[in-house]
C-alpha positions in Angstrom: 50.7 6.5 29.0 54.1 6.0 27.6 56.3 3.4 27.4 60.2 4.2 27.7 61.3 1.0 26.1 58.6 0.0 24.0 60.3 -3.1 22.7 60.5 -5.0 25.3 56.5 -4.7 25.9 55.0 -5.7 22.5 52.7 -8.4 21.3 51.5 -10.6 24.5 54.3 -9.2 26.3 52.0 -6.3 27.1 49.3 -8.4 28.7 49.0 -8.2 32.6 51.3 -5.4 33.1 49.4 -2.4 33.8 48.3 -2.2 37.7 45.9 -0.2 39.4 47.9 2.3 41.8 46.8 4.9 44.5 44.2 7.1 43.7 42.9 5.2 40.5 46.6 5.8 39.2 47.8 3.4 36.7 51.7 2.0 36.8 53.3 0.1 34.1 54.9 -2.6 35.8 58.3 -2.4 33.6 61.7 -1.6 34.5 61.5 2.3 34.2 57.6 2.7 35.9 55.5 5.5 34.4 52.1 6.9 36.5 49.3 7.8 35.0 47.7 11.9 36.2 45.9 11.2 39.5 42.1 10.9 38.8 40.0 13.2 41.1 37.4 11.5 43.2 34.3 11.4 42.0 31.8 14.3 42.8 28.4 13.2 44.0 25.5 15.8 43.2 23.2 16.8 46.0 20.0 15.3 46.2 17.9 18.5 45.9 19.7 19.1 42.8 16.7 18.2 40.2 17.6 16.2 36.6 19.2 18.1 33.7 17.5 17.4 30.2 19.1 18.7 27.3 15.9 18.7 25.7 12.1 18.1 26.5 9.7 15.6 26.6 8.4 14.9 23.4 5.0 14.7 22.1 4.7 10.8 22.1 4.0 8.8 19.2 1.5 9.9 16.8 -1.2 7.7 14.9 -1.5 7.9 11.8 -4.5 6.8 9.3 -3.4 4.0 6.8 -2.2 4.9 3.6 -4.0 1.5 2.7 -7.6 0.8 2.7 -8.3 -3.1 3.0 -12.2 -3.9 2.8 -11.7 -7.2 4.0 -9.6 -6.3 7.0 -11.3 -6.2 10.0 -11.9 -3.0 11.6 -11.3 -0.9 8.4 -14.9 0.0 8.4 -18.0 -0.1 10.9 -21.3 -1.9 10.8 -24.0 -0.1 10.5 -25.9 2.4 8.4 -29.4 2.1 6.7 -29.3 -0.9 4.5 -32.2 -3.0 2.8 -32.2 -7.0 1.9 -33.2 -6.7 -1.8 -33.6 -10.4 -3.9 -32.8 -13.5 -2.0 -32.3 -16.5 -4.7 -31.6 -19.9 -3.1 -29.9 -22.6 -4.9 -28.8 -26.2 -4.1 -28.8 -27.5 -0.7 -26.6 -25.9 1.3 -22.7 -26.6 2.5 -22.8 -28.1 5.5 -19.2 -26.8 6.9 -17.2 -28.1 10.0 -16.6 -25.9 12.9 -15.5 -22.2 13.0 -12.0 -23.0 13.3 -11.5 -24.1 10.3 -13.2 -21.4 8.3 -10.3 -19.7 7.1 -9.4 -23.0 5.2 -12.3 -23.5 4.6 -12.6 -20.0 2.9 -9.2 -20.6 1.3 -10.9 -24.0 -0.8 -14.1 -22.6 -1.4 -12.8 -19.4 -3.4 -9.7 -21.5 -5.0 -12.7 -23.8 -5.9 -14.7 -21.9 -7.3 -12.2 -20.0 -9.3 -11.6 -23.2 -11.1 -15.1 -24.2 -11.9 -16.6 -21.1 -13.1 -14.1 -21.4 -16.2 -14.0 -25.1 -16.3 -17.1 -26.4 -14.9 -17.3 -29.4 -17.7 -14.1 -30.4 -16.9 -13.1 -34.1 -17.2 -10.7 -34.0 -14.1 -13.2 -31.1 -12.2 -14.2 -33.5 -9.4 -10.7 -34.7 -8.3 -9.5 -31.2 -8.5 -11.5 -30.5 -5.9 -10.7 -33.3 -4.0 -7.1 -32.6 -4.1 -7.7 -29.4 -3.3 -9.1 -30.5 -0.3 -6.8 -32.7 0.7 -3.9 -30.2 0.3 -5.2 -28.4 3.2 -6.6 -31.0 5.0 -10.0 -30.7 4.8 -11.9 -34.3 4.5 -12.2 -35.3 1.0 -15.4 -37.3 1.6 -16.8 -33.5 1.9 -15.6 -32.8 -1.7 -18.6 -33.7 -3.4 -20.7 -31.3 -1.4 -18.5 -28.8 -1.9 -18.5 -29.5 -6.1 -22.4 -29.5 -5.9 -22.8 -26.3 -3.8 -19.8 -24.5 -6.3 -21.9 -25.9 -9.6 -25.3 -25.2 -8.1 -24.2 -21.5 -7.4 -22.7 -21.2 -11.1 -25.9 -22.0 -12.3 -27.6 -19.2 -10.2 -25.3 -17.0 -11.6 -25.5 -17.7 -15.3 -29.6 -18.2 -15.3 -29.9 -14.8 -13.2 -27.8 -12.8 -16.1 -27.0 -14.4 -18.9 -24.4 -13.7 -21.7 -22.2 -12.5 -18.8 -18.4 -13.0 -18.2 -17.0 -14.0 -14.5 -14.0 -12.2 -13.1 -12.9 -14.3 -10.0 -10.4 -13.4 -7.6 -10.3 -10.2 -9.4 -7.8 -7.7 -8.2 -8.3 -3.7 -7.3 -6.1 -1.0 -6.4 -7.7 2.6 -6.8 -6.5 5.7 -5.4 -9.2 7.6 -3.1 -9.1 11.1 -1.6 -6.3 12.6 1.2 -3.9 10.4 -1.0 -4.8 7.0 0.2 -5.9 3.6 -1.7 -7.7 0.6 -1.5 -6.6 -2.4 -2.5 -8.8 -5.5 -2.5 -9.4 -8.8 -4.3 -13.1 -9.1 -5.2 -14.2 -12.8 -5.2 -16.6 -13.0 -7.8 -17.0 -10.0 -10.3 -20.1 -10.5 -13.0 -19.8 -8.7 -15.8 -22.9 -7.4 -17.8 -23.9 -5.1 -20.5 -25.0 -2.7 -18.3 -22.8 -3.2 -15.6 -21.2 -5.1 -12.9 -22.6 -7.0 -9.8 -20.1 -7.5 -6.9 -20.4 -11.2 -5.4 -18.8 -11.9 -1.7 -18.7 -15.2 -0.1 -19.5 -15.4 3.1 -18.5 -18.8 5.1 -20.0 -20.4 7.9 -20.6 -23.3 10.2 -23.8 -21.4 11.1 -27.1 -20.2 9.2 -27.7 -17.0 8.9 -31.5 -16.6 10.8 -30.9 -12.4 10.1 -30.4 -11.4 6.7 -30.5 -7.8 7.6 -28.2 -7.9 10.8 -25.8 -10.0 8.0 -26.5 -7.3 5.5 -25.5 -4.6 7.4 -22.5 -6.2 8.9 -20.4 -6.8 5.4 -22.1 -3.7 3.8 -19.5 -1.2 4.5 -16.6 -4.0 2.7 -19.5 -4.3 -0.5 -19.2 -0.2 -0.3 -15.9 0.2 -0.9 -15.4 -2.8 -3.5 -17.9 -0.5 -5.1 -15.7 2.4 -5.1 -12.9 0.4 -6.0 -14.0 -1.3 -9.2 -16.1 1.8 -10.4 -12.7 4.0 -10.2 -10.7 1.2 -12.2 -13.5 0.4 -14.7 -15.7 2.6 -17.0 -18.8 0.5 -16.1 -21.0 1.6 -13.1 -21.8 -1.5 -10.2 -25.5 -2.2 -10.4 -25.4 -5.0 -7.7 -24.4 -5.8 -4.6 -24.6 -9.5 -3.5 -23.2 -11.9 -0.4 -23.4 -15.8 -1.1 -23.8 -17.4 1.5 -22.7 -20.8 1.2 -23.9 -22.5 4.4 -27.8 -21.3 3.6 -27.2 -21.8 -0.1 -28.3 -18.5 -0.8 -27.5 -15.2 -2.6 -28.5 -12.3 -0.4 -29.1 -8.6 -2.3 -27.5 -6.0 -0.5 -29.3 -2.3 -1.4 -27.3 0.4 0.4 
């Protein structure tokens, strides 16, 4: 459209003047009117005529395996498989934990726990940093003594069972595997030897384990590939595979 005296129809002015004529023309309502082409109706295709696509249906969305492997994820690997319960050492008296809900925080104290203690188990403050630990994720800290004498009890295990070894908590792995993928983990307990290294999980939970081979083979797959992880970072082979199982107070061998 075109305006014949456009300075008289600037700024607000403009506002409110156009009008919708015959035939979906548009007039200017100013002094000297202008119309707009006439529009042509509208043409309505027949209902027999079928949809036009300007291209086809694509394939859908395709799935595609994870570049990253996570033993502790749930569903990254499958129960299952011939597996054997080798040594089964007890210590202590066992944690008595609340219910399954809380597990997860539960699991959060127990490995920040025992991270502490196994390099400063003679600590002067050890006990109350367990407490606070406790408390900090509210957890009952009348339950922090039991959870100091399971952690100590289990060190002990440990350092009897192989001596002159070194403790890598919370240690982390990221190893490239074949078809260009990796797994990344966090390995809770890691012992160190001479000859090699032994792999310790912690298992927790409210209940006791009554199957040590039905709990075996469930977390075998995970011990599998921290074994593939730790033996492609380090030079040393992994001569053990263990679960601790706080709840029982026991360290289950697990012999693929």
């Amino acid at each position: 459209l075109v305006l014949t005296h456009p300075e008289k129809y600037t700024g607000d002015k403009v506002r409110g003047l156009a009008c919708l004529g015959p035939k979906g023309r548009t007039r200017l309502a100013a002094p000297d009117e202008i119309w707009s082409p006439e529009v042509p109706d509208a043409i309505t295709a027949p209902a027999t005529q079928p949809n036009l696509r300007w291209y086809g249906a694509g394939p859908g969305p395709a799935e595609f395996i994870p570049a990253v492997i996570t033993p502790s994820d749930k569903g990254t690997t499958q129960a299952g498989g011939s597996v054997k319960v080798g040594a089964v050492h007890r210590y202590g008296e066992g944690l008595v934990l609340t219910t399954e809900d809380e597990m997860r925080t539960w699991g959060t104290v127990y490995h920040a726990a025992l991270a502490f203690l196994a390099h400063n188990s003679t600590h002067p403050k050890a006990a109350s940093v367990v407490e606070n630990l406790m408390k900090a994720h509210g957890l009952p800290s009348s339950a922090s003594s039991g959870l100091l004498k399971s952690i100590l009890a289990f060190l002990e295990l440990v350092t009897k069972q192989w001596p002159d070894s070194r403790l890598l908590t919370e240690w982390p792995v990221v190893t490239p595997v074949e078809g260009g993928r990796r797994i990344e983990g966090r390995l809770d307990l890691v012992v160190e030897t001479d000859h090699g290294y032994h792999i310790v999980d912690h298992k927790l939970s409210a209940k006791t384990q009554k199957d040590l081979k039905a709990f075996a083979s469930l977390h075998a797959p995970q011990l599998a590939l921290y074994r593939l992880a730790l033996e492609g970072q380090k030079g040393k082979p992994v001569i053990g595979l263990w679960l601790n199982a706080p709840r029982d107070g026991i360290l289950v061998q697990v012999v693929p």
